[in-house]
C-alpha positions in Angstrom: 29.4 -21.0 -40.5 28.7 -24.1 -42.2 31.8 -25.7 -44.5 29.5 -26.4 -46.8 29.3 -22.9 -47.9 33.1 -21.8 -47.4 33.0 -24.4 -49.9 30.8 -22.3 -52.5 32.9 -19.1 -51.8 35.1 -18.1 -54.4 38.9 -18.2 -54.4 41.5 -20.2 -53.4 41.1 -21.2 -49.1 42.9 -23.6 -46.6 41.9 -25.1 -43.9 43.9 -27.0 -40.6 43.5 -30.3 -39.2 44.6 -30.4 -35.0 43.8 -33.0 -32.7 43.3 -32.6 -29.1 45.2 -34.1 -26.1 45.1 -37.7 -24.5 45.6 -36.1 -20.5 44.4 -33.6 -18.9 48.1 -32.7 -18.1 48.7 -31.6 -21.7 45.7 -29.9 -22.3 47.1 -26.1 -21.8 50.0 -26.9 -24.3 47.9 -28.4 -27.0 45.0 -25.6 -26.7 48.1 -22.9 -26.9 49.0 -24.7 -30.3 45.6 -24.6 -31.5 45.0 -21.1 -30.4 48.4 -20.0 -32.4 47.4 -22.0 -35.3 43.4 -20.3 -35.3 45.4 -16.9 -35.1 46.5 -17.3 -38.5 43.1 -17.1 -39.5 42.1 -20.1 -41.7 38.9 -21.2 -43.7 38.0 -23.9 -40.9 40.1 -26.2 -38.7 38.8 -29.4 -38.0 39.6 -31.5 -34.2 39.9 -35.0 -33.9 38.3 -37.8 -32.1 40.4 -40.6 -29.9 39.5 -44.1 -30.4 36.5 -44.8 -28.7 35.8 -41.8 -27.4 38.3 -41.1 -25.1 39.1 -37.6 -25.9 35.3 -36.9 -26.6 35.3 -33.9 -23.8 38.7 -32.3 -25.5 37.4 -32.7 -28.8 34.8 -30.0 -28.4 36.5 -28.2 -25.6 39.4 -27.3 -28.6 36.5 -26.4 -31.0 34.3 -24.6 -28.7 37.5 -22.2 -27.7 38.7 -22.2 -31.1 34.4 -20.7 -32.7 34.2 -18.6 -29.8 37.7 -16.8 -29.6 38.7 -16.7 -32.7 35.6 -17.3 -34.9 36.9 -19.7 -36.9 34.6 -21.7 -38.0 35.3 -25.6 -36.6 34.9 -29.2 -37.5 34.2 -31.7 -34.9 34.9 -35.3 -35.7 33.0 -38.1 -34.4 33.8 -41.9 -34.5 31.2 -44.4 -34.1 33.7 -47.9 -33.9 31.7 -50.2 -31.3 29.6 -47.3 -29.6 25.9 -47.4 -28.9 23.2 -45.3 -30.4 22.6 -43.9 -27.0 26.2 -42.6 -26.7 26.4 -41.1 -30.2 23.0 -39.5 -29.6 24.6 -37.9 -26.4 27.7 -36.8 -28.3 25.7 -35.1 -31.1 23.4 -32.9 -28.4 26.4 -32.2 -27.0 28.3 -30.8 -30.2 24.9 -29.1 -30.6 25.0 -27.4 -27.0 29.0 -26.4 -28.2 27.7 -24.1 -30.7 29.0 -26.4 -33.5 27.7 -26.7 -36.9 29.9 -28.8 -38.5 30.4 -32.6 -37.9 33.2 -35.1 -39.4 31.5 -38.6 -39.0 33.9 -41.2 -39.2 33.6 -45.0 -38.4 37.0 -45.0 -36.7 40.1 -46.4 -36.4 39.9 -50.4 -35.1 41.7 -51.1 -32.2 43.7 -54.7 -31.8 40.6 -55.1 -29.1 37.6 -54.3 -31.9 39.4 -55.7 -34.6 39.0 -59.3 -32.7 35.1 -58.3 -31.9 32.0 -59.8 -33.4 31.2 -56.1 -35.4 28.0 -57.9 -36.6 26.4 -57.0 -32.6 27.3 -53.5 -33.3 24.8 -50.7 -33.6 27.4 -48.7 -36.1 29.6 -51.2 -38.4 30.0 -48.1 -41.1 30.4 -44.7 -41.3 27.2 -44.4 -43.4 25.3 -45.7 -40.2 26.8 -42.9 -38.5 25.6 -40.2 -41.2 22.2 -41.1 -41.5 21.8 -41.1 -37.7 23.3 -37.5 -37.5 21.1 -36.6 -40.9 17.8 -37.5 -39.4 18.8 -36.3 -35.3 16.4 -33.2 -35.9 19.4 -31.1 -35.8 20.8 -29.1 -39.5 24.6 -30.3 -38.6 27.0 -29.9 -42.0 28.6 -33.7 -42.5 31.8 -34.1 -43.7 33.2 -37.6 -44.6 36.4 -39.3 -45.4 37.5 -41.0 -48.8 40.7 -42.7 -50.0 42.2 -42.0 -53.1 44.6 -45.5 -52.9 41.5 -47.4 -51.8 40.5 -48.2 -48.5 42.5 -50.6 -46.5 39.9 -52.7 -45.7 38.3 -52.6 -49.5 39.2 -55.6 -52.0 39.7 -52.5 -54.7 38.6 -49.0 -56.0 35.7 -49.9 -57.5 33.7 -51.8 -54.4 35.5 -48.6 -52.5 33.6 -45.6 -54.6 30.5 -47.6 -54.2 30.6 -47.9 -50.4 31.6 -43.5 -50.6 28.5 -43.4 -53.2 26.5 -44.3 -50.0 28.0 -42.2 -47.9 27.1 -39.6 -49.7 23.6 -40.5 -50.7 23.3 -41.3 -46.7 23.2 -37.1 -46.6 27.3 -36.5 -46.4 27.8 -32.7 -47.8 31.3 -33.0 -48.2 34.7 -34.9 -48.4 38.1 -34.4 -47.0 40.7 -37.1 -48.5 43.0 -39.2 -46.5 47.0 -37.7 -47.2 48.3 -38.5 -50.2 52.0 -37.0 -51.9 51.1 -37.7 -55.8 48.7 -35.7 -57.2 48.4 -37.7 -59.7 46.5 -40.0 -57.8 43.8 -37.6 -56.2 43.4 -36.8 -60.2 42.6 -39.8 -61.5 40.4 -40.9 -57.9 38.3 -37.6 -58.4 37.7 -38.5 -62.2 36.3 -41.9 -61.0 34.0 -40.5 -58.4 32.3 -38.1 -60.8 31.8 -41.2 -63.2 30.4 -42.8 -60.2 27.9 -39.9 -59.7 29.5 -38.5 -56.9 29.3 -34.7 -57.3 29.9 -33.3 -54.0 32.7 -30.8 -53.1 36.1 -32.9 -52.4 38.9 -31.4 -50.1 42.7 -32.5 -50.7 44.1 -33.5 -47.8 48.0 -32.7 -47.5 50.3 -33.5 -44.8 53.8 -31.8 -44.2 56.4 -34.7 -43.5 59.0 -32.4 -41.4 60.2 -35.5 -39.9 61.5 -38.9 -41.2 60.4 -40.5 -38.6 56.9 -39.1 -39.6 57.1 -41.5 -43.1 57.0 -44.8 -41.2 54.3 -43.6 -39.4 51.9 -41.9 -42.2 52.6 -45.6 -44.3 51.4 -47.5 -41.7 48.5 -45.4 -41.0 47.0 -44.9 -44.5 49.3 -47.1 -46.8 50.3 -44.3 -49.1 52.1 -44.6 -51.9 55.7 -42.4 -52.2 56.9 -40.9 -54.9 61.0 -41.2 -55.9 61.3 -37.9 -55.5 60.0 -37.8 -52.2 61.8 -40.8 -51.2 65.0 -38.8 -52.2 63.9 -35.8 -50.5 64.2 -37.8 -47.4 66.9 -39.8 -48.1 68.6 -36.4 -48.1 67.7 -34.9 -45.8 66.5 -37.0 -43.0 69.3 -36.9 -40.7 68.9 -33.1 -40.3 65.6 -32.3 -38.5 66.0 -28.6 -39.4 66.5 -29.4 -43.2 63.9 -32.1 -43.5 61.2 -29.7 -42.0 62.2 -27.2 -44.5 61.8 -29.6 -47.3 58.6 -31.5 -45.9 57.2 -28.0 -45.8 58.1 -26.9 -49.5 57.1 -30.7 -51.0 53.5 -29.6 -49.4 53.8 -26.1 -50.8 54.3 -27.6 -54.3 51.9 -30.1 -53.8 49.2 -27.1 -53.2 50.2 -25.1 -55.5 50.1 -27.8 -58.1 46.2 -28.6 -56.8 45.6 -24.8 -57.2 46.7 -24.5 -60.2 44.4 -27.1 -61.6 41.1 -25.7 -60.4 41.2 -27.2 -56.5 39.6 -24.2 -55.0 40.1 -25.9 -51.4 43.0 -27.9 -49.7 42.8 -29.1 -46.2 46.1 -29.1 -44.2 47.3 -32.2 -41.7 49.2 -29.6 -39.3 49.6 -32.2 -36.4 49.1 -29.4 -33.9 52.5 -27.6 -35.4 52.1 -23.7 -35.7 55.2 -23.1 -37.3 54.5 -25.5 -40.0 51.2 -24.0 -40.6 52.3 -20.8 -40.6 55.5 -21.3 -42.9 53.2 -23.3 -45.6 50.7 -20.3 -45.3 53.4 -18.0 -45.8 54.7 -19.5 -48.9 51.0 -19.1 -50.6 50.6 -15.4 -49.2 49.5 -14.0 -52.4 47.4 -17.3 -53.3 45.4 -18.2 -50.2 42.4 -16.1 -49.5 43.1 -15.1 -45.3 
């Protein structure tokens, strides 16, 4: 099934975000957590894309398992950062052959080596590059797409940052899935700016469970997010006790959702990091709110 129209179905769904292995070696553990994770039946899960590539093969070997059996439907990223258009030709036939109908294009995160490179020889700078090659590849893939509610890190501010997602969209994405974020207020005010911009596409909340402190470094330095006090004191209370920080990482994304719910967010994608007892614990909290 297309996102796209999980998207147009009525109530309240949710949807995981796993990410497949590095090795070969760890390729049974990580497709067990995935498999326990599709088990709990959720709208869609979406599987990541290593830099470059380099888990291409995992990628849909992850979704392919996860459509066929569990029939959930899946979301295969792809990353165009310094590839050719003969490579992400081949990787979209071969998401094709996988039975898969749904893409994530993404430009990619920039390694040390491609930050350095001269991008202007590259046959994808942008994301949008990406999504109008997969839009006109003869084959009726569902595109997702990423936006920021903070802004972009490499955008001067929010409004040059809504027009580069304006074309995006207008380059034929369907759909987009936010970066984390732990204010609501923020995805608020960022969707309220989009529809001004004439962006009128469906736009998933992406939440991730902190059950770690060691996890807020980490999510920081990836997407720059801002924290609120009161999750800065959640950790500062509880960070030294791995079992009570999960719990409480796990019930700050509970009220996060059910805040989002509650305001009309019909849809609310889930950064699960491969954990099947986080998902399942957040899914349990919203058993009589989440459609299963």
């Amino acid at each position: 099934m297309k996102i796209i129209e999980l998207l147009r179905m009525p109530g309240k769904r949710m949807s995981f975000e796993v990410f497949p292995p590095k090795t070969s070696d760890r390729f049974d553990s990580i497709k067990g957590a995935t498999e326990e994770i599709a088990a709990l039946h959720p709208a869609f899960m979406s599987v990541t894309y290593g830099a470059g590539g380099g888990t291409s093969k995992y990628t849909l070997d992850i979704a392919e398992n996860i459509e066929s059996s569990y029939g959930v439907p899946t979301l295969a990223h792809l990353t165009c950062v310094n590839s050719t258009k003969e490579t992400v030709k081949q990787r979209i036939v071969d998401i094709k052959e996988a039975g898969i109908k749904n893409i994530m294009a993404l430009r990619g995160d920039l390694t040390p080596e491609t930050q350095a490179a001269d991008r202007t020889t590259w046959d994808y700078r942008h994301a949008t590059d990406l999504i109008r090659d997969i839009k006109t590849s003869g084959y009726d893939f569902c595109i997702g797409a990423a936006c920021y509610p903070e802004v972009h890190p490499e955008s001067s501010n929010q409004k040059e940052d809504i027009e580069h997602l304006k074309e995006k969209v207008d380059a034929g994405a369907d759909f987009l899935t936010t970066q984390m974020f732990f204010d609501n207020n923020l995805f608020y005010n960022f969707l309220y700016k989009i529809r001004e911009a004439g962006i009128t596409c469906p736009v998933i909340p992406g939440i991730m469970p902190i059950t770690n402190a060691k996890q807020v470094k980490r999510s920081i330095e990836l997407s720059g997010s801002f924290m609120p006090q009161r999750f800065k004191s959640l950790v500062d209370a509880f960070g030294d006790d791995p079992d009570a920080m999960c719990q409480a990482g796990i019930a700050y994304a509970t009220d996060q959702i059910i805040d989002l719910y509650a305001n009309g967010i019909s849809f609310i994608h889930v950064y699960s990091m491969n954990k099947p007892n986080v998902a399942k614990a957040i899914l349990d909290n919203l058993s009589e709110i989440v459609e299963r």
